[in-house]
Every structure is written in structure tokens, then in C-alpha cells.
C-alpha positions in Angstrom: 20.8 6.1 13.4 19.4 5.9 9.7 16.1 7.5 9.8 13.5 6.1 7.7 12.6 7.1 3.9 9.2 7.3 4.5 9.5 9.4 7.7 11.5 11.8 5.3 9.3 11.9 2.4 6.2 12.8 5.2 7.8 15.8 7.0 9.4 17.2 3.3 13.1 16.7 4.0 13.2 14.9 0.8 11.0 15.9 -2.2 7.8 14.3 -3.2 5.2 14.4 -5.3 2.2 14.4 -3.0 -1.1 13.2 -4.5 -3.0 13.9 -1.0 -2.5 14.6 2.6 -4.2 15.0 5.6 -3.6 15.1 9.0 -3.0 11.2 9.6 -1.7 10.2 6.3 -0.3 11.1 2.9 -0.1 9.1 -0.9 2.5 10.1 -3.0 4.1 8.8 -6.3 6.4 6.2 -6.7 9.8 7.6 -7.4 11.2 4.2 -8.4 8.6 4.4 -11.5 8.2 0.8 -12.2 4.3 1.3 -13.6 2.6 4.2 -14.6 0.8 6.2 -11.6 2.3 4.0 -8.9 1.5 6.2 -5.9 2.4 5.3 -2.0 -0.2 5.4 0.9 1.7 5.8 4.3 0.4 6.8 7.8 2.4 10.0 9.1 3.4 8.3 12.0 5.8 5.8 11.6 4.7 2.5 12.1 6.4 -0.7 10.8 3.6 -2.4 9.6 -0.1 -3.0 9.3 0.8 -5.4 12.4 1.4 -2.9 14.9 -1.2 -0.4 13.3 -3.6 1.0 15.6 -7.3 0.7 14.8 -7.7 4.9 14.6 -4.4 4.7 12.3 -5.7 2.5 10.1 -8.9 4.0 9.5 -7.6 7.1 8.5 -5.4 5.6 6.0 -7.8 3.5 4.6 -9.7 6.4 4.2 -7.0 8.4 2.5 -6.7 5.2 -0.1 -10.4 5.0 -0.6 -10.3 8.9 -1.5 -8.0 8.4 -3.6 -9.1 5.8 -5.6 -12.4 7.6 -6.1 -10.4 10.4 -7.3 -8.8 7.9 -9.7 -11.8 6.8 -11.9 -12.7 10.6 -11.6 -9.2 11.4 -13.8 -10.5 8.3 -16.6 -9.0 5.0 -15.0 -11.7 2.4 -14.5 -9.9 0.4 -11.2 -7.0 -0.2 -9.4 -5.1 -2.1 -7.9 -4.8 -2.0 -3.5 -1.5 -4.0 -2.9 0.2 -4.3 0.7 2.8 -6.6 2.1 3.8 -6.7 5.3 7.2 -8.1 6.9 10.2 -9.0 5.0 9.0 -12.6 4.4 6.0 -11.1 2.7 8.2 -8.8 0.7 8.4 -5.3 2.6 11.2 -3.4 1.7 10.7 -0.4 4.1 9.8 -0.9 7.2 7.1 1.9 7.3 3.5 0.4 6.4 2.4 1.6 3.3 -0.1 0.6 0.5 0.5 0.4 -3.4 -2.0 2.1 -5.5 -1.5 1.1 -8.8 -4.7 3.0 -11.2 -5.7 0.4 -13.8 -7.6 1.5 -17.3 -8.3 -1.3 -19.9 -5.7 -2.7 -21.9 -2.8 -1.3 -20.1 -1.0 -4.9 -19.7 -0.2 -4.6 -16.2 -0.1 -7.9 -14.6 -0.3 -7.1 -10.5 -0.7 -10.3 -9.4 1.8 -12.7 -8.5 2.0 -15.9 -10.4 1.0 -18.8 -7.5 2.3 -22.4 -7.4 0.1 -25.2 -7.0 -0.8 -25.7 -3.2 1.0 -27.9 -0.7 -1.5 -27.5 1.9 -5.3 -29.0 2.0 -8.1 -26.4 2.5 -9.1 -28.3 5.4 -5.9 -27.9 7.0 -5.4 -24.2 6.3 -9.1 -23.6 7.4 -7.9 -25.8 10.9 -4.8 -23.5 11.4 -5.8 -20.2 10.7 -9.9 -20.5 11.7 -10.3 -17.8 14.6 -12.2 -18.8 17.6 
């Protein structure tokens, strides 16, 4: 059975370049190196997505994001960019959760958000569908 990239990055069988790590979760660069300072937020346990993520799980990782990010605009950037999908539909490639950080300075002509078509479907009917009791 393949074992998953993410799981193998977190316990150091294959290299990294860890950012931060604590005892829930750990951010890392992007090796694919598609945009400058793309780092990698995963929880240590493996987890598909945020989905099946348990509340304590999720904390901690949002924790490790938000720490990071702070450290971020502490190094010169001034934001960044949170970006998450979640199932293959949505555009997840590894099915380990994990969030894109993507630190943002002015002028750096990164363009991180998709390009929407017009909508198909009425406000009032999303708002019926999705609305939560």
C-alpha cells in the first residue's frame, strides 16, 4: 500500500524544509515551487480532509497557520493568502488536508484567485439549499 506524501514529509522519511512544527501540525515549503514562499500547513495525523477533521485537530492547525502568518508580515510581507480545497471535485490532489500559504507583498503579480463564471444559480436558491437550520 502506497503511503501518503504528506505522512512522509511529517515523520522525515523524505526531506523538507520545515517552516514550523509542533506537536499537532507542521508548514513546510512547497517543493513543486510554483510561487515564491508557497509553504504547506498539514495536521500530523493523517486525515483526508477538512471533512473528517476533528474539532481539537483543526484548532491546532489553524493555530499553526495563524502563527505563521504573523511570522510572515514579521519577515516584510504585508498579507497572504489562506487557500484550501477539499475533495477531488474541489481540486485536492493529496488526500491529506492541508492549507496553502502563499505570503503576498505589493506588487508581486500573484493572482490567487480563480477566475469565476457568471452564476447559474439565484441567491435565493443557494441561500434555500445550503441555509442551516
Amino acid at each position: 500500500m502506497e503511503q501518503c506524501l504528506f505522512c512522509l514529509i511529517n515523520n522525515n522519511t523524505i526531506p523538507s524544509k520545515k517552516i514550523y512544527e509542533d506537536s499537532y501540525s507542521c508548514v513546510f515549503l512547497d517543493k513543486a515551487e510554483d510561487v515564491n514562499y508557497h509553504m504547506l500547513a498539514i495536521p500530523k495525523k493523517h486525515i483526508s480532509n477538512i471533512l473528517d477533521c476533528d474539532g481539537e485537530t483543526l484548532i491546532h492547525l489553524t493555530n499553526a497557520v495563524q502563527t505563521v502568518s504573523r511570522h510572515c508580515i514579521k519577515c516584510g510581507f504585508s498579507g497572504i493568502n489562506i487557500l484550501n480545497a477539499n475533495g477531488k471535485d474541489a481540486g485536492q490532489s493529496i488526500a491529506h488536508f492541508h492549507i496553502h500559504l502563499i505570503p503576498r507583498k505589493k506588487g508581486d503579480n500573484i493572482n490567487a484567485w480563480p477566475n469565476f463564471d457568471e452564476c447559474s444559480v439565484s441567491l435565493e436558491d443557494a441561500y434555500a439549499l445550503l441555509k442551516i437550520n
